[in-house]
PyMOL commands that place a pseudoatom at each C-alpha (Angstrom):
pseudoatom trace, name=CA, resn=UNK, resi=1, chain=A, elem=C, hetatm=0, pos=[-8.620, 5.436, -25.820]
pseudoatom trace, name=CA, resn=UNK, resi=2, chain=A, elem=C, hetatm=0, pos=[-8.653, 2.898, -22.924]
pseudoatom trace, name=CA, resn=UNK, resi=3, chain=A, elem=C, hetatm=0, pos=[-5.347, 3.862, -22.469]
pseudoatom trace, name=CA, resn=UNK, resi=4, chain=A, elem=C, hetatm=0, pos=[-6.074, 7.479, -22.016]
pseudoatom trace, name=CA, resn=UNK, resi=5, chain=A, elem=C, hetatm=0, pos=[-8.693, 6.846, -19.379]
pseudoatom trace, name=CA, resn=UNK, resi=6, chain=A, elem=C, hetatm=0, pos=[-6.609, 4.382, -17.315]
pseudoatom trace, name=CA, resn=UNK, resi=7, chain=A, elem=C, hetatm=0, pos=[-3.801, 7.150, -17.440]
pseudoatom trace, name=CA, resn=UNK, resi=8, chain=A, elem=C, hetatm=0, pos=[-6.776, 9.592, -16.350]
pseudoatom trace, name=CA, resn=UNK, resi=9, chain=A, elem=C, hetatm=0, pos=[-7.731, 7.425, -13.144]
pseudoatom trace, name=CA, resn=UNK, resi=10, chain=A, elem=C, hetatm=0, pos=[-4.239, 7.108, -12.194]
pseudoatom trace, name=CA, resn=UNK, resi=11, chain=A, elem=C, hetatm=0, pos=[-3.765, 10.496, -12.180]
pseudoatom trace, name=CA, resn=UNK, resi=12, chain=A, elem=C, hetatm=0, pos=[-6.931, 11.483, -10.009]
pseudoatom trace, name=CA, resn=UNK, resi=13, chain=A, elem=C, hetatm=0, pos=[-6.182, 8.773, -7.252]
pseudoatom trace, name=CA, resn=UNK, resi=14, chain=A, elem=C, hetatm=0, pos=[-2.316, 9.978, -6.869]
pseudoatom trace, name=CA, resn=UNK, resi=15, chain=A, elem=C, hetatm=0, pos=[-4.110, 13.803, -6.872]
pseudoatom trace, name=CA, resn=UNK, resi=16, chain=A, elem=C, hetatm=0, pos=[-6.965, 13.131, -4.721]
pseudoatom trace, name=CA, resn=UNK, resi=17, chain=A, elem=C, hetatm=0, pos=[-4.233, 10.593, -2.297]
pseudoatom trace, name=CA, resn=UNK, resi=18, chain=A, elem=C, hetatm=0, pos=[-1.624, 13.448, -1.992]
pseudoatom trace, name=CA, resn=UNK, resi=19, chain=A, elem=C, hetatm=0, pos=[-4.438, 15.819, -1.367]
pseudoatom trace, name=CA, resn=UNK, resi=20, chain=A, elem=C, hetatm=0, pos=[-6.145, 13.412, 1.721]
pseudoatom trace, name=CA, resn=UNK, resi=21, chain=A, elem=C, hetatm=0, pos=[-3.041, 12.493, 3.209]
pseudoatom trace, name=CA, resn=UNK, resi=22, chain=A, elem=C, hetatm=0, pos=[-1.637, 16.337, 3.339]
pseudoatom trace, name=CA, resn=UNK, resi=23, chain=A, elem=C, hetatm=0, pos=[-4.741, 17.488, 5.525]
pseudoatom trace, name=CA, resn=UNK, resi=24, chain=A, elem=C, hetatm=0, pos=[-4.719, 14.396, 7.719]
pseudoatom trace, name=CA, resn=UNK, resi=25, chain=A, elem=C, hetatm=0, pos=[-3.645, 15.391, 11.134]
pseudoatom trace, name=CA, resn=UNK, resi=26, chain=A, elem=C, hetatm=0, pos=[-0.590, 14.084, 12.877]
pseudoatom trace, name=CA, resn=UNK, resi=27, chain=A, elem=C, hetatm=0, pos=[-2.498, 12.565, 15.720]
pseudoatom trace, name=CA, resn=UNK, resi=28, chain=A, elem=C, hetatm=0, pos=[-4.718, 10.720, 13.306]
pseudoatom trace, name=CA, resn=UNK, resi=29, chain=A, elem=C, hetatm=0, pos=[-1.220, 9.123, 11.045]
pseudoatom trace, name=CA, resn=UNK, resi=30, chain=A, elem=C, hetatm=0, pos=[-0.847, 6.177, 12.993]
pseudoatom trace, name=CA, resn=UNK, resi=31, chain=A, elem=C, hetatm=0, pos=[-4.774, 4.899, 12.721]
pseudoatom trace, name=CA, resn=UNK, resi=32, chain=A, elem=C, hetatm=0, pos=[-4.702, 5.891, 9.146]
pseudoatom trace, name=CA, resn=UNK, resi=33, chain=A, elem=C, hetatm=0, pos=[-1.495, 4.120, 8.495]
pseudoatom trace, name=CA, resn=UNK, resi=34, chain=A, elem=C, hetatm=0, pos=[-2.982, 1.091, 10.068]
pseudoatom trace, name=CA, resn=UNK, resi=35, chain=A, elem=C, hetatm=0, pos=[-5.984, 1.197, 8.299]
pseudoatom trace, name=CA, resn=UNK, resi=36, chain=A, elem=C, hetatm=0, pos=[-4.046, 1.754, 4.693]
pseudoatom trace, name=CA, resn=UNK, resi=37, chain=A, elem=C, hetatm=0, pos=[-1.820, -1.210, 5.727]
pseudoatom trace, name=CA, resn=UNK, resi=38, chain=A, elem=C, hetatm=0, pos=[-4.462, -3.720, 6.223]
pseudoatom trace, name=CA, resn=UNK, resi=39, chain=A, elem=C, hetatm=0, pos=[-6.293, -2.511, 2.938]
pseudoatom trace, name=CA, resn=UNK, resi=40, chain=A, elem=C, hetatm=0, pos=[-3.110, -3.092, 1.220]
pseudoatom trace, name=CA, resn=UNK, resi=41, chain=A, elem=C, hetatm=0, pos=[-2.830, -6.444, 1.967]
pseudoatom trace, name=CA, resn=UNK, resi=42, chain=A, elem=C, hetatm=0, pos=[-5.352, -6.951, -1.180]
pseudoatom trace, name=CA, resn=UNK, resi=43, chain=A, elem=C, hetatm=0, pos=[-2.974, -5.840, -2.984]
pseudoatom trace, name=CA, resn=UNK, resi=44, chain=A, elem=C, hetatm=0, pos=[-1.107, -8.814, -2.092]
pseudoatom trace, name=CA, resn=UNK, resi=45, chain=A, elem=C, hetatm=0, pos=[-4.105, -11.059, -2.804]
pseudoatom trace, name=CA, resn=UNK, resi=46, chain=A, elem=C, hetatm=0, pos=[-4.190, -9.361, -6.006]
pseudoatom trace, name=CA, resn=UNK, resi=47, chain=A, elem=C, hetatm=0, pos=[-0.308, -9.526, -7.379]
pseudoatom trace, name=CA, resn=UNK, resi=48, chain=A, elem=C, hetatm=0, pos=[-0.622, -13.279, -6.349]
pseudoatom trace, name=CA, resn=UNK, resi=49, chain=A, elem=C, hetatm=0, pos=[-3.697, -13.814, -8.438]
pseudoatom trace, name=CA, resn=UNK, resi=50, chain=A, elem=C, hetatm=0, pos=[-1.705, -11.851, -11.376]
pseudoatom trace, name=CA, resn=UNK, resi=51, chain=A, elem=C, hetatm=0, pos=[0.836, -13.504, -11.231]
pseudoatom trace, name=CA, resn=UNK, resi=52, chain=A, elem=C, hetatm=0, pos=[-0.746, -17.230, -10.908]
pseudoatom trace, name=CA, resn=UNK, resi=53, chain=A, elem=C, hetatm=0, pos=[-2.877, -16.557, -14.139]
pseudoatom trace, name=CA, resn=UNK, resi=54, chain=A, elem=C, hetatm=0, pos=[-0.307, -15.298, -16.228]
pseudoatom trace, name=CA, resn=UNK, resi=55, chain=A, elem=C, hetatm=0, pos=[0.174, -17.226, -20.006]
pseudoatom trace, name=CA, resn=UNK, resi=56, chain=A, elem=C, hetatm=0, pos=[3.889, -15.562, -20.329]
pseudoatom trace, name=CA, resn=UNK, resi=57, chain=A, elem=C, hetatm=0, pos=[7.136, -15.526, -18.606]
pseudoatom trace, name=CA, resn=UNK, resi=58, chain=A, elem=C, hetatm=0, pos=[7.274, -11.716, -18.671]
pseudoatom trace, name=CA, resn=UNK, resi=59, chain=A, elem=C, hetatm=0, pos=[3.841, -11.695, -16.868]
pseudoatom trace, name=CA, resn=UNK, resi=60, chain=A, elem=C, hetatm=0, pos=[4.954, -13.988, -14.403]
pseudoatom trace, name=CA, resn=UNK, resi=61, chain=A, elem=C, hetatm=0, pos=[8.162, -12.502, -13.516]
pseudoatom trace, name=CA, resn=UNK, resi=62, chain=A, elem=C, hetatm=0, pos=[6.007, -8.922, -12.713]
pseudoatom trace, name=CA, resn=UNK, resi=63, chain=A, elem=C, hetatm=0, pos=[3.552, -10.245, -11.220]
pseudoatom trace, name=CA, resn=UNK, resi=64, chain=A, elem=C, hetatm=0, pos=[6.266, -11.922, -8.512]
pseudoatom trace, name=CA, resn=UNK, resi=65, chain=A, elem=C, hetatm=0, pos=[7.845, -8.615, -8.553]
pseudoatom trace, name=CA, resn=UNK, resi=66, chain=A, elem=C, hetatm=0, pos=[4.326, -7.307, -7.965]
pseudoatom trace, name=CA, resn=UNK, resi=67, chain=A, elem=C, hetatm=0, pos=[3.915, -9.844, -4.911]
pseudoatom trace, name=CA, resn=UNK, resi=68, chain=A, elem=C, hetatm=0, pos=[7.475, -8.864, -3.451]
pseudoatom trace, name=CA, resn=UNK, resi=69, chain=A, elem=C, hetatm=0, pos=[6.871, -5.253, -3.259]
pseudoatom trace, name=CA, resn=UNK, resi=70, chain=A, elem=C, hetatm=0, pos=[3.412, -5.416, -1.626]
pseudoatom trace, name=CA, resn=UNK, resi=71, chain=A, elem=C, hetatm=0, pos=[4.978, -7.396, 0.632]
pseudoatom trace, name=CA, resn=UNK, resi=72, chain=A, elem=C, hetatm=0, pos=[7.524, -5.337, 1.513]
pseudoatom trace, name=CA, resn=UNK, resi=73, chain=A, elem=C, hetatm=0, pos=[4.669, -2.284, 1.425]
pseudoatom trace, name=CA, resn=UNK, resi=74, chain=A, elem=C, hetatm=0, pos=[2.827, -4.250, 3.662]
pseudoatom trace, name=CA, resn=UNK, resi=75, chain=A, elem=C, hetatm=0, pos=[5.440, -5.842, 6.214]
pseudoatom trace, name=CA, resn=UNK, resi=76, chain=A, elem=C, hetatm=0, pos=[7.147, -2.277, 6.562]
pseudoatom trace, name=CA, resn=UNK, resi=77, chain=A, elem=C, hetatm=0, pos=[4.207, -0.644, 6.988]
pseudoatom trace, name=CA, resn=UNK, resi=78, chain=A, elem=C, hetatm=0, pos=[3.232, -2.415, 10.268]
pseudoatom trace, name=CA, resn=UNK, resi=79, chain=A, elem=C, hetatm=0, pos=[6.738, -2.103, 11.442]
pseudoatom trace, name=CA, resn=UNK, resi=80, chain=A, elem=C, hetatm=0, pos=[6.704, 1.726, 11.529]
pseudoatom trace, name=CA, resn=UNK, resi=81, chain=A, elem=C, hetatm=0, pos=[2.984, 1.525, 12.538]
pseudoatom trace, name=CA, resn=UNK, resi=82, chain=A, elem=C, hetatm=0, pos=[4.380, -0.595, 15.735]
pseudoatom trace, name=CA, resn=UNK, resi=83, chain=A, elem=C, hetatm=0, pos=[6.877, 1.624, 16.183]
pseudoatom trace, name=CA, resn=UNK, resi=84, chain=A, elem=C, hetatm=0, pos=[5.240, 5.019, 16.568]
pseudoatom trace, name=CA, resn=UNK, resi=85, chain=A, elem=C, hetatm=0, pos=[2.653, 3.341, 18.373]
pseudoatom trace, name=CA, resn=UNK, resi=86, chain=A, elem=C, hetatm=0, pos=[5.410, 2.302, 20.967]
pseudoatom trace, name=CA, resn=UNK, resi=87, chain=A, elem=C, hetatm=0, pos=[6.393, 6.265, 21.208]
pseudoatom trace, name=CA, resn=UNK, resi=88, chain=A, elem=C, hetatm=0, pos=[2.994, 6.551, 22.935]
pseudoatom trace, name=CA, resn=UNK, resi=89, chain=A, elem=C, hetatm=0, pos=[3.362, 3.641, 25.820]
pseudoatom trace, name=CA, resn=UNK, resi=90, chain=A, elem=C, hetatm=0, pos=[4.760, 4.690, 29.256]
pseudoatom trace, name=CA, resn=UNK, resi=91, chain=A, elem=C, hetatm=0, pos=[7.925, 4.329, 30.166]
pseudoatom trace, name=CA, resn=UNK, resi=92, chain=A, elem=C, hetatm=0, pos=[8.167, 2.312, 33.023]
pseudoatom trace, name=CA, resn=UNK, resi=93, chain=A, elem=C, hetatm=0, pos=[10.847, 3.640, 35.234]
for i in range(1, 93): cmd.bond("trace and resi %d" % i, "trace and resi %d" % (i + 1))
show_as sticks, trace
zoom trace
């Protein structure tokens, strides 16, 4: 049953996510992204706090996994933000 309703939640956020992000407007994709980016830095804090309190070697293995990819989520996701944020600077000529 427990597994039922975590399958349930999962499937509302990536509904309710896809749903948000389609009617965002272009202007506002670079705040949002910001926004998302720093917010997914817990999942960082949280990946590191799996993967320190894990009893087996499976558990420790995802959870570095776990702390690699929200890294790379993370790191990448301030690089683009940088970079269509530069789009918007002047040009100096």
């Amino acid at each position: 049953m427990e597994l039922i309703l975590l399958l349930f939640v999962f499937v509302l956020a990536a509904f309710l996510g896809f749903e948000l992000i389609a009617k965002v407007p272009s202007q506002l994709h670079t705040p949002l992204m910001s926004g998302s980016n720093a917010i997914s830095g817990i999942t960082v804090v949280g990946a590191i706090l799996a993967a320190n309190t894990s009893s087996s070697g499976l558990s420790a293995w995802l959870g570095f996994a776990a702390i690699v990819l929200a890294t790379i989520n993370v790191v990448g996701g301030y690089m683009v933000t940088d970079r269509m944020l530069a789009m918007f600077k002047k040009k100096v000529k």
